[in-house]
N, C-alpha and C positions, 0 to 999 in steps of 0.2 A: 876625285869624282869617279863614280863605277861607271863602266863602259858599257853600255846599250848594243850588243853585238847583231850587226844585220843580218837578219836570217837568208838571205839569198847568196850570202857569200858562201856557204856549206852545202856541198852535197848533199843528198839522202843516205847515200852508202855513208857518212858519218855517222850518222842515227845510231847504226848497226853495230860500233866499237865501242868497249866501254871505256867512260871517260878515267880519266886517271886521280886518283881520290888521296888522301890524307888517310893514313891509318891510325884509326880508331878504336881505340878501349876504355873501355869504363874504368872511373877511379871511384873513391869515396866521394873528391869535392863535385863527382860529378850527378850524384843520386841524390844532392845539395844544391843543386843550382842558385841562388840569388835571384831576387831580384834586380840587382845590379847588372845580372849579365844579360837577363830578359828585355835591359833598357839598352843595354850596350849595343846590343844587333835589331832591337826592334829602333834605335836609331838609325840605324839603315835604312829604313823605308822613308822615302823622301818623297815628298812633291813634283820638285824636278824629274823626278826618275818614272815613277809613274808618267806623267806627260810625256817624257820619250817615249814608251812603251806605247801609250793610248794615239801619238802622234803616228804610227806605224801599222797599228791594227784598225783602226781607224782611219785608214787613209783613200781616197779615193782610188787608188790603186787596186785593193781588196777589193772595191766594187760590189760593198754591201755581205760579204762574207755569207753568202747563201748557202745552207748544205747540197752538195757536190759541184760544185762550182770550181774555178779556179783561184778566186779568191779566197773561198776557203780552205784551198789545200795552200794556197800562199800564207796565209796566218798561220796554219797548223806548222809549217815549216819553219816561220820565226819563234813560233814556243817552243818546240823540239829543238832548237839551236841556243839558246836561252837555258834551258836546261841542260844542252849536253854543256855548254860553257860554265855551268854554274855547277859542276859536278856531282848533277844530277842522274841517279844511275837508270837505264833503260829495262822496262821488266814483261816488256811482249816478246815471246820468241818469232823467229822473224829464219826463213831462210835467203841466204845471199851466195849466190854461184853453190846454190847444191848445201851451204855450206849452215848449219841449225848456228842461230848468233840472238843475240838482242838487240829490242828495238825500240822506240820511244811513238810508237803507232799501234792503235785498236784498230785494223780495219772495220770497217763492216757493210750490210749494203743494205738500201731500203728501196724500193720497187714503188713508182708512183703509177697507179692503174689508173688512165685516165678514157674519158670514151668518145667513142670510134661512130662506127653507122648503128645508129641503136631504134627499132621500129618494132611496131606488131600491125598484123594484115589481116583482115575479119573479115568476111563476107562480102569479099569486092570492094573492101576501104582500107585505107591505112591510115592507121592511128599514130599521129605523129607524139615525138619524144619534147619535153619537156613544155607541150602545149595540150597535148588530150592524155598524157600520162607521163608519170617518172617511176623510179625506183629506188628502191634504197636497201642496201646490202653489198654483198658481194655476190656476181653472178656472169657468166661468161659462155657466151654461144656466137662463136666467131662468123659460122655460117648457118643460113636461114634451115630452122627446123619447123616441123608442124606436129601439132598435141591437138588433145581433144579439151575441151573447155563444159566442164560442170557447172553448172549455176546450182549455189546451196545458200540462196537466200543470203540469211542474216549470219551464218556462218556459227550458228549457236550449238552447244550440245549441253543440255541440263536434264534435269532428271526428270521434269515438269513438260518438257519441250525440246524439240529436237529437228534440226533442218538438214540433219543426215539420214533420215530414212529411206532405204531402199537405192541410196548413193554409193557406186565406188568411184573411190575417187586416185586411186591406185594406179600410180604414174603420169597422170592426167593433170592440167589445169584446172583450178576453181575460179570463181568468181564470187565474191563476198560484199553483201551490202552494210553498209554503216548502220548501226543503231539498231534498234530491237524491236518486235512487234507491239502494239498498244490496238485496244478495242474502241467500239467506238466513244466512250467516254474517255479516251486519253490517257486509260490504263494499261499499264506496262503488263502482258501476257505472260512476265517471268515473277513481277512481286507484287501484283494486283493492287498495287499503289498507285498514282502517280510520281513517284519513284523509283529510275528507272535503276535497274540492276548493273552489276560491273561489266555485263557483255558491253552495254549500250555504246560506252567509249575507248574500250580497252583493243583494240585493233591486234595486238599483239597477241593476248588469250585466244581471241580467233584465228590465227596465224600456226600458232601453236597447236591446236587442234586437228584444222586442214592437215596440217603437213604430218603430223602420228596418223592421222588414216589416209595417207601414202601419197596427197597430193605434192605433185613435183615444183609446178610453178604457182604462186598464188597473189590473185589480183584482189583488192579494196576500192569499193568505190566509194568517194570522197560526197558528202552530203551536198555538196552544190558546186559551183565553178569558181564561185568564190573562193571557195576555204581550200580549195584547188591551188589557184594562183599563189594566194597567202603562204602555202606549203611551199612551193616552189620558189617562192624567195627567201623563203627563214632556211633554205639548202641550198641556195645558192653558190655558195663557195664550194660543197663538194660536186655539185654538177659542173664547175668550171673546171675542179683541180683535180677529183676525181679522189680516190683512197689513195694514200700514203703509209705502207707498212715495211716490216723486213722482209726480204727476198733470202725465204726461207726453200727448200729441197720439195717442203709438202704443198701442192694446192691449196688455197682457200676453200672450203667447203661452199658449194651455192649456196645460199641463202636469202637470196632475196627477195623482197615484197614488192610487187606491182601498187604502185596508187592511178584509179583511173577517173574521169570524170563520168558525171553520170551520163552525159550524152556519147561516151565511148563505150559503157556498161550496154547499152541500148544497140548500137554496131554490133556488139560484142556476142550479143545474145542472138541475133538477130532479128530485131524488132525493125528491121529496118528494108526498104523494098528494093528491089535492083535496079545497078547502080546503071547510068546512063551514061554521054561525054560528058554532062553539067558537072562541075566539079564539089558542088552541095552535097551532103549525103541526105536522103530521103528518107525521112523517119517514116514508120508505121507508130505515129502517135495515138491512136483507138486503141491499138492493141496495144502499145506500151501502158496505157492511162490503166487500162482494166486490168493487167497482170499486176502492176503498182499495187493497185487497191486491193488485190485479191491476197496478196501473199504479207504485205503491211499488215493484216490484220491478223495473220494467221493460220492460212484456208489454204495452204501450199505451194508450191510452185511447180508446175511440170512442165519441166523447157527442155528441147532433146535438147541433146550433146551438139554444141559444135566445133568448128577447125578454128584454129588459130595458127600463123606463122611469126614466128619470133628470132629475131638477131638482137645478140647486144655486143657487141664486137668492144674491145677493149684495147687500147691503144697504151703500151705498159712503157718507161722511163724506167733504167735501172740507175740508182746514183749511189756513187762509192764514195764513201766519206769514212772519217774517223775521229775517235777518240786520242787526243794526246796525253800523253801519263808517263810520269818520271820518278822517283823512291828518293827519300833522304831513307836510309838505312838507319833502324835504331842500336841500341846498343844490348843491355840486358833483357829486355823485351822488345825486343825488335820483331817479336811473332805478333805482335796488335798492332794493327793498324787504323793513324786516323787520317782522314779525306780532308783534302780541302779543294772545292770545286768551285768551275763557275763555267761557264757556256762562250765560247767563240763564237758561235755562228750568229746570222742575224737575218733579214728577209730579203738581202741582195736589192736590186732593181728595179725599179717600176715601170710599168709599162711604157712610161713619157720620158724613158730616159735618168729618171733623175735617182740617185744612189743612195741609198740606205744604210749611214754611215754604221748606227749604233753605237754611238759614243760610249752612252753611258748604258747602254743595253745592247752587247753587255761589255764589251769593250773596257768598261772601267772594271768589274769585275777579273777579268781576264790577266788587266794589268795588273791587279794586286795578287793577282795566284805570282807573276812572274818575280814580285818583289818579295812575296813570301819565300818561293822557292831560293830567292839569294841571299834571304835574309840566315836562314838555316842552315844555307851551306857555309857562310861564313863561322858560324858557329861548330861546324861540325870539324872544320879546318883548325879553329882553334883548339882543338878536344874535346867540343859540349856537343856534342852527338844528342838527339834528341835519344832517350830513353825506347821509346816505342816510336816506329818507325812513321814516314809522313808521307800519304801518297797525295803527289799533288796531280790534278786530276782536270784538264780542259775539256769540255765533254762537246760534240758537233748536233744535228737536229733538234735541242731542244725548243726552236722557234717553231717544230713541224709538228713536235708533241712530246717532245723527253725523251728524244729516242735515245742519244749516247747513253746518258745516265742509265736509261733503261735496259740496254745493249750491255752495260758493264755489270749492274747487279745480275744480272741472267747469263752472262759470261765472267764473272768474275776473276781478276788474278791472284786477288788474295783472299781468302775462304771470308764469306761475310760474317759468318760466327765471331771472326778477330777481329774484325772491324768496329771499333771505339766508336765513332761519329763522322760523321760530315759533316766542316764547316762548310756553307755553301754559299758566295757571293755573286750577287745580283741584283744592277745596276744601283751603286754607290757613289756617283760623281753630280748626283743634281740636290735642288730642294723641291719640294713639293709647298702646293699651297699651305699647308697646315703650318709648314716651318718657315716662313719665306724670310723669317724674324730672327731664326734662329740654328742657324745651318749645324751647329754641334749635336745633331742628333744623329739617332737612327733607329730604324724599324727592324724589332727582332723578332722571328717568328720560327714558332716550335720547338725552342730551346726550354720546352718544360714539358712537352707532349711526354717524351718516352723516359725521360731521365730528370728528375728533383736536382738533382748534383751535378747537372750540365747545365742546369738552369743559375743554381745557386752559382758554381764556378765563375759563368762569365760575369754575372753580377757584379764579383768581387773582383775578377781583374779588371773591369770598368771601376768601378771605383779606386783602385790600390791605383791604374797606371791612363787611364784616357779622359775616364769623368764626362764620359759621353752622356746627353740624355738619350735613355733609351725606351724608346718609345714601343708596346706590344697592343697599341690601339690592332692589325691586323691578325695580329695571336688568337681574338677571340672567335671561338668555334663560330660566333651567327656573325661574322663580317660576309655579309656577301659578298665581297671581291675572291674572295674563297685564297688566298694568296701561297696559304699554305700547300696546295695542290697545283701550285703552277711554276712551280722551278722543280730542278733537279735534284733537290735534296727529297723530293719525295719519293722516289725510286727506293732512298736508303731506307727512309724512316714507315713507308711501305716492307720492310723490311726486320724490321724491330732495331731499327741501328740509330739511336738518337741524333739530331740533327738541331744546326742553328741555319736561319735563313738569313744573311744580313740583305739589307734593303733600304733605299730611300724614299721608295713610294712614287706615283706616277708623277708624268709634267705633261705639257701640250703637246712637245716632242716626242711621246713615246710613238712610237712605230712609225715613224717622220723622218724625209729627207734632213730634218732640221734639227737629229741626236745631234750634232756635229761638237768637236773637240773645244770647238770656242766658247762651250757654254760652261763646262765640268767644274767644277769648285775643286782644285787639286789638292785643299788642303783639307778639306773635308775629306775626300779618299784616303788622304795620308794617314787621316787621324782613324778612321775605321780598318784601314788596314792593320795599323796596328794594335786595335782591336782584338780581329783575329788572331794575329800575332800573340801578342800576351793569351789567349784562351789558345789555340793550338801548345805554347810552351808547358801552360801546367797542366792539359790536358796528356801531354805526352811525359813529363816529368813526373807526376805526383807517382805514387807507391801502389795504390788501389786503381784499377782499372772505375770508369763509372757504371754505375749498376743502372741496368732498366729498369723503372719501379713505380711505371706511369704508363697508361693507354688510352693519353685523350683525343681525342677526333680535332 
């Protein structure tokens, strides 16, 4: 029985020595490999061994394996221990007392910008934040400034029509209404149709515009309170969690859009009479009704300038997390490298307490990189050194948006030009409704996007050695689950570096306290692992590197 080594029994400063390896040369029988030998060490991937593994990263203890958490740096420490045990060589350089060494950690950091006192102050009112306006962008004014506020209508500039005449708007706020002018028979003043032109809904072309004739800050107001509210819950999530990016040296550039309501448009302008104790704001409704009608049609707008006060304060989390990556070294081409990935992290905690194990998302994934990476080294101990070398690759934030994966093609450790492929595993321990019949499947996705012959390949070692059904129902470009843009492998194959995505497809459980280990089909994992297994072998064995020779979406 192969021993499941616990990752807490090892230092960090172990990370940083390199483990002690089997010297390794190439022979004839070894540019020959067999399939005999392919079966010999892809019997090593066990069921039982998996389940140690998924028992462990999976454990309530992990506490949902959140990126930058502590249970994430607790998992990344049992893979790094795992591979250093398994004579997996360390290939980040890492300093330790002063001293340049290697390490089997990608640091890196991602900055969650989340917000703080965020308002704007108009003419004796304030315009509160996610009830009389939101924002969307990136934009940061820690303490209360004051600008001048333009009103340019419909925010138009065509060659027919123009609502920047005699405006600057140069460092100054705007103010932008939604839709386009129409006469009084319901014709559009831009295509003399009743069809309205692309200003009518394109918010962004208007945006665009403002900001090339130098406006700093730029507001939209939204066509009624409705379509207001409606916005404000289809953004929900990032008005709670805020942006999530890397904690890069440079600033984000502002760039944000105001959306306001129309009765804030109206404050804004100052159609509105002065303010009293009553906490109501007092519209000048005659004069708001007449300006409406007069510039809806076309006939202009002349509103002076007013003051505006704006804070949007930003309440910033910095979280250090990392990629875990370890090398089987190859032998004759050991300068091409192929990937086999899958994601540790997963969404931690819920607010009620309850844990977010991610059994099989991605936890099972995870576990079959650990069975790969011993499947190989046992090989490599006996002499059969893969050919081309095998970077196996745990990647952290991809539940936040692909960040590792993202982090490592944009930081690269070994030039992506040599990089063959990435196989990439993610969540392989369930069935889905489609198969509930037939658990010997699996869902292969992109294994034909950028390479015929990575395609053709796995085909044939699923037939020669697993006899999987393999199912590419989410391969096709119009699935709307879109599945091929939502793991990690697309960072590579964004990349031009062919990619397989293995997959089982969703359950009820997915993103549920209720992933949990009890449910996994361990021999379904077993059999897809070795899968991989068989296709990473003659991916790194065969003579010809595979060629890209395909660029499908």
């Amino acid at each position: 029985m192969k021993k499941i080594f616990l990752a807490f029994l090892f230092p960090l400063t172990l990370f940083a020595q390199k483990p002690a390896k089997t010297k390794v040369t190439i022979s004839e029988a070894q540019t020959q490999v067999g399939a005999s030998k392919a079966e010999q060490y892809a019997a090593s991937i066990k069921a039982a061994d998996l389940q140690k593994h998924l028992r462990i990263i999976a454990a309530d203890s992990m506490q949902g394996r959140e990126t930058g958490t502590e249970g994430q740096k607790m998992a990344a420490n049992y893979i790094a221990t795992h591979f250093f045990m398994n004579g997996l060589q360390p290939v980040m350089n890492i300093k330790v007392d002063s001293v340049m060494t290697k390490g089997f950690y990608q640091p890196f950091q991602l900055i969650q910008r989340g917000w703080g006192e965020v308002y704007v102050r108009s003419n004796g009112y304030k315009i509160e934040w996610l009830k009389d306006f939101y924002l969307l962008g990136n934009l940061s004014i820690p303490d209360e400034i004051e600008a001048d506020l333009v009103f340019a209508g419909y925010g138009i500039e065509d060659e027919n029509y123009s609502d920047y005449k005699n405006l600057d708007l140069n460092g100054k706020a705007v103010l932008l209404f939604s839709g386009e002018p129409h006469d009084k028979k319901g014709k559009s003043l831009l295509t003399k149709t009743k069809k309205d032109s692309e200003w009518a809904n394109n918010w962004r072309k208007k945006v665009a515009v403002a900001r090339k004739k130098g406006a700093k800050y730029v507001f939209v107001v939204k066509e009624n309170k409705a379509s207001f509210k409606e916005s404000v819950g289809q953004y929900q999530q990032f008005f709670d969690e805020g942006i999530l990016t890397f904690n890069t040296q440079t600033p984000a550039q502002d760039n944000a859009t105001f959306f306001v309501t129309p009765e804030s448009a109206q404050v804004m302008l100052g159609f509105v009479k002065t303010p009293t104790n009553q906490t109501d704001i007092l519209f000048d409704e005659k004069a708001w009704k007449k300006m409406n009608k007069n510039f809806k049609k076309g006939k202009g707008h002349s509103i002076a300038t007013q003051k505006l006060n704006l804070k949007v304060k930003r309440n910033d989390e910095i979280l250090n997390t990392e990629n875990v990556l370890g090398l089987i070294e190859g032998t004759d081409k050991k300068d091409e490298i192929i990937v086999i990935s899958a994601h540790y992290d997963h969404i931690g905690v819920n607010a009620d307490g309850q844990i977010n194990n991610g059994a099989d998302d991605d936890g099972s994934g995870t576990s079959a990189v650990l069975e790969l990476a011993e499947a190989f080294n046992l090989a490599q101990i006996d002499g059969f050194a893969p050919r081309r070398s095998i970077l196996f690759m745990t990647v952290t934030g991809e539940e936040k948006g692909l960040f590792g994966s993202r982090y490592y093609t944009e930081n690269p450790v070994f030039s992506l030009k040599n990089t063959v492929a990435d196989l990439n595993i993610d969540m392989i321990g369930r069935l889905d409704k489609a198969h509930e019949n037939n658990p010997d499947y699996v869902y292969l996705i992109g294994s034909d996007k950028l390479s015929s012959q990575l395609h053709k390949l796995s085909e044939e070692a699923n037939k020669k050695y697993t006899k999987l059904a393999l199912d590419y129902t989410y391969n096709d470009t119009n699935d709307p689950n879109r599945f091929y843009y939502r793991s990690d492998h697309y960072n590579f194959a964004k990349n031009g570096i062919p990619v397989i995505f293995y997959f089982n497809g969703v359950h009820d459980d997915y993103h549920m306290p209720t992933d949990d280990v009890a449910k996994i089909n361990f021999q379904k994992m077993e059999k897809i692992t070795r899968l991989v297994f068989y296709t990473a072998w003659e991916l790194a064995n065969r003579d010809e590197r595979i060629k890209v020779d395909s660029n499908k979406k």
